[in-house]
C-alpha positions as CSV (number, residue, x, y, z in Angstrom):
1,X,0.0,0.0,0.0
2,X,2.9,2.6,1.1
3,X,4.3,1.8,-2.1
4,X,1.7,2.2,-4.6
5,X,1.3,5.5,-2.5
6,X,4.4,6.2,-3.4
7,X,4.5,5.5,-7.2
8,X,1.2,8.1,-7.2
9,X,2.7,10.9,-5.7
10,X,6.2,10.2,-8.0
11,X,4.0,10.3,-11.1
12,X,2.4,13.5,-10.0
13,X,5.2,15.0,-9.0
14,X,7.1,14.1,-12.4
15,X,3.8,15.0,-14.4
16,X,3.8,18.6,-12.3
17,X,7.6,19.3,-13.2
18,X,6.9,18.1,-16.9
19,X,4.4,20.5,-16.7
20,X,6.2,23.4,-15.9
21,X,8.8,22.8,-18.6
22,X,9.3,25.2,-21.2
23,X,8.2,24.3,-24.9
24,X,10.9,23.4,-27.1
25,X,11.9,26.2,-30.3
26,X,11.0,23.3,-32.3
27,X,7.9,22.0,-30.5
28,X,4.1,23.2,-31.2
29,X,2.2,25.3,-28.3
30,X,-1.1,23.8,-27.4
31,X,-4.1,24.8,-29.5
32,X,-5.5,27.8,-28.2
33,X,-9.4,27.6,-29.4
34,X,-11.6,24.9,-30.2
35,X,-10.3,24.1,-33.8
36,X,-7.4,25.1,-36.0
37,X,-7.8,28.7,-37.9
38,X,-6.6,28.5,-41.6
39,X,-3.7,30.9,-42.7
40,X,-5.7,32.3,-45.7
41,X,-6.0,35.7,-44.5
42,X,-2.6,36.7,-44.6
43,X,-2.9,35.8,-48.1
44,X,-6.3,38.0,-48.9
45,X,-6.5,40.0,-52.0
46,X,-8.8,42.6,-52.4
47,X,-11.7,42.4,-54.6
48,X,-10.4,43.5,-58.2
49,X,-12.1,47.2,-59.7
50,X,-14.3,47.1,-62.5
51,X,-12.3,48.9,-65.3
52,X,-14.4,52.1,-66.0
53,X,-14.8,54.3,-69.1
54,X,-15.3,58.1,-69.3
55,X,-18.2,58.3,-71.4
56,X,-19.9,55.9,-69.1
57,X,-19.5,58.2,-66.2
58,X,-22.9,60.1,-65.9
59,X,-22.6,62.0,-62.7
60,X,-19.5,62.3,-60.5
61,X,-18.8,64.2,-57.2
62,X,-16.0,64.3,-54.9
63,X,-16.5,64.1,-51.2
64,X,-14.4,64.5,-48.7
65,X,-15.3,62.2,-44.6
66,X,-13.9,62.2,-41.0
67,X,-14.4,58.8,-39.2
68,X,-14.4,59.3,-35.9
69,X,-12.8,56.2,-34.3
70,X,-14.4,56.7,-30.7
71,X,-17.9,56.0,-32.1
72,X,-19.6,52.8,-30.9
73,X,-19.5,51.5,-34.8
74,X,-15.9,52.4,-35.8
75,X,-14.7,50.7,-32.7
76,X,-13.1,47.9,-34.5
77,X,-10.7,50.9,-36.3
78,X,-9.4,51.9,-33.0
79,X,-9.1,48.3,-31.0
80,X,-7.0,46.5,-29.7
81,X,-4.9,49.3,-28.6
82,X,-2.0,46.6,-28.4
83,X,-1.8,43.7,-30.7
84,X,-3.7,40.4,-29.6
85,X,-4.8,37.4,-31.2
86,X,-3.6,37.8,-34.6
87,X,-5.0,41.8,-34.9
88,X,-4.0,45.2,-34.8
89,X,-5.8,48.3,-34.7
90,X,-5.8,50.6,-37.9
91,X,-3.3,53.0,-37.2
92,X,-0.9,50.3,-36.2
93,X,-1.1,48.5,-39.6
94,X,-0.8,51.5,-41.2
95,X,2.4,52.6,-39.9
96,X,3.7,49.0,-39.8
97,X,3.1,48.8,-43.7
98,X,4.9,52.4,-43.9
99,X,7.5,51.3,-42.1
100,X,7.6,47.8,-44.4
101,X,7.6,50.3,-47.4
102,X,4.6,48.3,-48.6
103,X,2.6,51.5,-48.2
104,X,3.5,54.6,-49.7
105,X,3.0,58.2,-47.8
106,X,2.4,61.5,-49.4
107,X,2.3,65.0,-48.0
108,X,-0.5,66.3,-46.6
109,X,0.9,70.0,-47.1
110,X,2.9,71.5,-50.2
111,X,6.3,71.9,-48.5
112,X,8.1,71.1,-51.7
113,X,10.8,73.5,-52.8
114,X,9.1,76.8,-53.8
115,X,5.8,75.7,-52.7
116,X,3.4,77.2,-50.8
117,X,2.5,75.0,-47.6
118,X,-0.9,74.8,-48.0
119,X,-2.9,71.8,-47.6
120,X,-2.9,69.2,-50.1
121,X,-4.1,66.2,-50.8
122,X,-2.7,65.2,-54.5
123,X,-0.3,62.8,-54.0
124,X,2.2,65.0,-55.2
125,X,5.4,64.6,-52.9
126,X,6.1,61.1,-51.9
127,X,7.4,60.7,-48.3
128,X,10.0,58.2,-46.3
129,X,9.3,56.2,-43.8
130,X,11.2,58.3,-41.5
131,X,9.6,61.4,-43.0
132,X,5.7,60.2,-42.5
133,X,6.9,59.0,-39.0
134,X,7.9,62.8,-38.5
135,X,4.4,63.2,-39.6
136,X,3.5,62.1,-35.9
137,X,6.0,64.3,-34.0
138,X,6.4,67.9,-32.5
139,X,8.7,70.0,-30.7
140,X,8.5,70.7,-27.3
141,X,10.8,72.7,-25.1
142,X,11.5,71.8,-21.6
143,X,12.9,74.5,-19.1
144,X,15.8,73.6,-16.7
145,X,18.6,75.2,-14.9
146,X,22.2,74.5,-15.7
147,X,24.8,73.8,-12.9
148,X,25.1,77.7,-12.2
149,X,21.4,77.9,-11.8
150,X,20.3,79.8,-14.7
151,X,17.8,79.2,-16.8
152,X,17.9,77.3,-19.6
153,X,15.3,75.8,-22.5
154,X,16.0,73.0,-24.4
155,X,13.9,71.6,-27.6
156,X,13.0,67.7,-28.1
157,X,11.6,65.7,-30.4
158,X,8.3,63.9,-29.1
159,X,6.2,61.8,-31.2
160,X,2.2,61.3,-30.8
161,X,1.3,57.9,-29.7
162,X,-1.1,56.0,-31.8
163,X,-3.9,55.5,-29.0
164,X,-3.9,59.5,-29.2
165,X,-5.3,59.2,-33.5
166,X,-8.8,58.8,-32.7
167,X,-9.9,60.1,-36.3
168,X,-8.9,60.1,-40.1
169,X,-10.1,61.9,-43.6
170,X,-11.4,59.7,-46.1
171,X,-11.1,61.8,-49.4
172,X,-13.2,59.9,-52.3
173,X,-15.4,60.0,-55.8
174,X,-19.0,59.1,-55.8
175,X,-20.0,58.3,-59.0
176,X,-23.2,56.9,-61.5
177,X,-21.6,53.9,-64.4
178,X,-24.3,53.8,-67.3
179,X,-22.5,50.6,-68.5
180,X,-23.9,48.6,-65.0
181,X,-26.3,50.9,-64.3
182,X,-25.0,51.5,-60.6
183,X,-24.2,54.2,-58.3
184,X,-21.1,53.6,-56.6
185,X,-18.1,55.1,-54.6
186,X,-14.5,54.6,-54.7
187,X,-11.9,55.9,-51.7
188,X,-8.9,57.7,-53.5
189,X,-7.1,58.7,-49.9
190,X,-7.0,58.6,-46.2
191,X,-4.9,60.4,-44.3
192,X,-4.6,60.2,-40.2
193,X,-5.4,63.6,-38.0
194,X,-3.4,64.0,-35.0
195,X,-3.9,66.7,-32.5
196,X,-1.8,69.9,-33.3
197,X,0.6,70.0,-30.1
198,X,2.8,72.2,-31.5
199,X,0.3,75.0,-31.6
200,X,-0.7,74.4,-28.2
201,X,-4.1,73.5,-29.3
202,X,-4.9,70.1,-29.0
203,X,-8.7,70.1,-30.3
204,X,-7.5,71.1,-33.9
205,X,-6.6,68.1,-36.1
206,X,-4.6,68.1,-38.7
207,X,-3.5,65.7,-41.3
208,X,-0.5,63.5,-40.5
209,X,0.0,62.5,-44.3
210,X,-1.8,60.8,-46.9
211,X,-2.1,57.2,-48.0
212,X,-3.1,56.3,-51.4
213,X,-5.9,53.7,-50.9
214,X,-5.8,51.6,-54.2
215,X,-2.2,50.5,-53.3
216,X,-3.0,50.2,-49.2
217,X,-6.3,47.9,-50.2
218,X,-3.6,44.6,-50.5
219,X,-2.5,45.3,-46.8
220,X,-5.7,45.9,-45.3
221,X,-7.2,42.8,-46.9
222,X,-4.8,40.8,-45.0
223,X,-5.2,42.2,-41.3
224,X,-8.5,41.0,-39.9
225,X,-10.7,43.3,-37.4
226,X,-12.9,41.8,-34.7
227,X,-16.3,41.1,-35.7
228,X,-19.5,41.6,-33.3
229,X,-21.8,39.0,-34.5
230,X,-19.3,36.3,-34.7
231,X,-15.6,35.1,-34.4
232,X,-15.9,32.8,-36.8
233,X,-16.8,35.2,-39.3
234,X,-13.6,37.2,-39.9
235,X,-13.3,40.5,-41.6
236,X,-10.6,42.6,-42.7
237,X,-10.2,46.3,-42.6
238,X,-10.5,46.0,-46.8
239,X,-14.1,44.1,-46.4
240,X,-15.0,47.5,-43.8
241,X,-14.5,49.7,-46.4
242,X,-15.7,47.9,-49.2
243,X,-19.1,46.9,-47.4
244,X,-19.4,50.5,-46.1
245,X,-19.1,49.1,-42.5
246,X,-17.9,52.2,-40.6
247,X,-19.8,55.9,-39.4
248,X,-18.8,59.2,-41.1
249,X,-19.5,62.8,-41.6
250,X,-19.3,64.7,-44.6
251,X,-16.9,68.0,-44.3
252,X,-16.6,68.7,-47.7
253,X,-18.1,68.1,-51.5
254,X,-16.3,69.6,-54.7
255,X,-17.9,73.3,-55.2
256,X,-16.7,76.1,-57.0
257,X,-14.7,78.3,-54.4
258,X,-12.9,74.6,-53.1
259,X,-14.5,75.4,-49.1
260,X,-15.4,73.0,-46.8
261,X,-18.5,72.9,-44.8
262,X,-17.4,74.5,-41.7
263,X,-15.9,77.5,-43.4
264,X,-19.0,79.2,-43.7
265,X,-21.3,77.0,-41.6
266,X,-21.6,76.7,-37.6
267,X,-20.8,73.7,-36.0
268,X,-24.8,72.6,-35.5
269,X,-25.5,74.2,-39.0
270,X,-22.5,71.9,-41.0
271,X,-23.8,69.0,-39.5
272,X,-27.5,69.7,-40.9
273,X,-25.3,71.0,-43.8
274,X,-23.9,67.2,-44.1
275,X,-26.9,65.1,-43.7
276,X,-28.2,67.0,-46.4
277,X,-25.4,66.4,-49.0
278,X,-25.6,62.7,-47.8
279,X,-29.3,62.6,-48.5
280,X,-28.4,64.7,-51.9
281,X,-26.0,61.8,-52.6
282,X,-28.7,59.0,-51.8
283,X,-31.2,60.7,-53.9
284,X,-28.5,61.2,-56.6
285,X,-29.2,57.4,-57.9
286,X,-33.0,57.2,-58.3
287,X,-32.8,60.5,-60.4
288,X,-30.6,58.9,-62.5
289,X,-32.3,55.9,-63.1
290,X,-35.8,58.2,-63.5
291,X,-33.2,60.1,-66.5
C-alpha cells in the first residue's frame, strides 16, 4: 500500500515538473481555441475594380469624410490598442506597412521647394518612412537650470502615440456607371489627424500624411478586425470599407470656391449642412435611373 502511495505521488510530481517545462523552439504550443484557424487571411486579395470608361461616367462628385474612431461602430478601427490574437488596430497596420515600405506616404501639405505649404491632398510629394513618421512628431521645449542655476530651454523631439489618433479623412469619388447601371463610390485617400501639439491647441486636427488607398487595399485585406456578431466570421479592414461598415461625416463636396462645410457654416449648421449632402447623394441614384 505505502508503495503504490508512493508511485502516485512520484508520477504526480514528475507530471507537475513536466508541466512546468518550457516548450521546445521546435515543439508546437497547445491549440488555443476549439479548432485550428486556416492561414488564408494573410494571403487575402482585395476584390479587383471594375475597369471604367469616361463616357460611361454620368454623374461624378468628390467628397471629402472624418471617421471618428471613438464612435460605438468604428470601434473595430481603433481596438485592440496593443496587438492580440492575430489583430491590430488601424493606425498600427498603417504605420507597420509604412515602415515595411509596402505603403507609400504623401504630404499632406505642399512643402516642396518653392511651394506654398498649404494643404494638399494630391499625391504630389512622396514621403520616407522616417519622413511620415515625423508626420506624428512635435517639438516641445522643456525648461531647466544649468549647474550655475540659470535658466535654460531645451527643444525635443516627441512623437504622438497612436492610442492618441482617434480620427482620419477619407477623401473619395462618388460616381453613376451607365454601362452597369449602378451608383457607386471609390476611396482615393486617407490620411490620419493627430492633434496639433505644437500649436498648443490640441482640439485642432490636422493631417499627418496621406495614404493612397488603391495601393493600401492589398494590406488591409490581410489584417482581420474583430467582428461583433461572430468570431468565426472574420473580416478585414478591406471588407469595412468595401461593405461601407464604418460611421462618417461629410466636411466637404467639390464646389466652385474649393471650401469646406465649416468654413462658412456653424458647427450645428455643418452638420445639418452634411446630412443634407448625404441625403443629396442617396437621392442622386434614383434621379438617374428616372433620366
Amino acid at each position: 500500500m505505502i508503495r503504490k502511495i508512493s508511485l502516485v505521488l512520484g508520477f504526480g510530481l514528475i507530471s507537475s515538473l513536466g508541466m512546468s517545462q518550457v516548450l521546445d523552439p521546435g515543439q508546437e504550443s497547445p491549440l488555443d481555441g476549439v479548432y485550428s484557424k486556416s492561414i488564408d487571411t494573410p494571403h487575402k486579395k482585395p476584390v479587383p475594380y471594375t475597369q471604367l470608361r469616361e463616357a460611361d461616367i454620368m454623374w461624378l462628385q468628390r467628397v471629402w469624410r472624418t471617421v471618428d474612431m471613438r464612435e460605438k461602430v468604428n470601434h473595430s478601427f481603433y481596438f485592440p490598442l496593443k496587438p492580440t490574437q492575430g489583430r491590430k488596430n488601424f493606425m498600427q497596420v498603417v504605420m507597420d506597412a509604412i515602415a515595411m515600405e509596402r505603403i507609400h506616404a504623401y504630404a499632406a501639405y505642399d512643402s516642396s521647394e518653392g511651394g506654398t505649404n498649404d494643404w494638399d491632398d494630391t499625391f504630389k510629394l512622396l514621403l520616407t518612412a522616417e519622413e511620415a513618421k515625423g508626420g506624428l512628431s512635435f517639438k516641445e521645449q522643456i525648461q531647466g537650470e544649468d549647474e550655475f542655476g540659470d535658466a535654460t530651454v531645451e527643444e525635443i523631439t516627441s512623437f504622438i502615440t497612436l492610442d492618441e489618433i482617434t480620427s482620419f479623412r477619407i477623401k473619395e469619388e462618388v460616381f453613376f456607371d451607365k454601362q452597369r447601371s449602378l451608383m457607386e463610390t471609390r476611396i482615393l485617400g486617407i490620411a490620419p489627424l493627430v492633434p496639433d501639439k505644437a500649436g498648443g491647441d490640441e482640439s485642432i486636427l490636422k493631417e499627418a500624411f496621406w495614404i493612397y488607398f488603391p495601393e493600401a487595399r492589398f494590406v488591409f485585406a490581410e489584417a482581420e478586425v474583430y467582428n461583433r456578431h461572430n468570431d468565426v466570421d472574420r473580416l478585414t479592414y478591406e471588407e469595412l470599407f468595401w461593405k461601407r461598415k464604418f460611421s462618417s461625416r461629410v466636411i466637404k463636396v467639390s464646389n466652385v470656391y474649393d471650401r469646406s462645410i465649416d468654413s462658412y457654416k456653424s458647427p450645428l449648421d455643418a452638420l445639418l449642412e452634411a446630412e443634407k449632402i448625404e441625403e443629396d447623394i442617396f437621392n442622386r441614384e434614383h434621379d438617374m435611373w428616372s433620366f
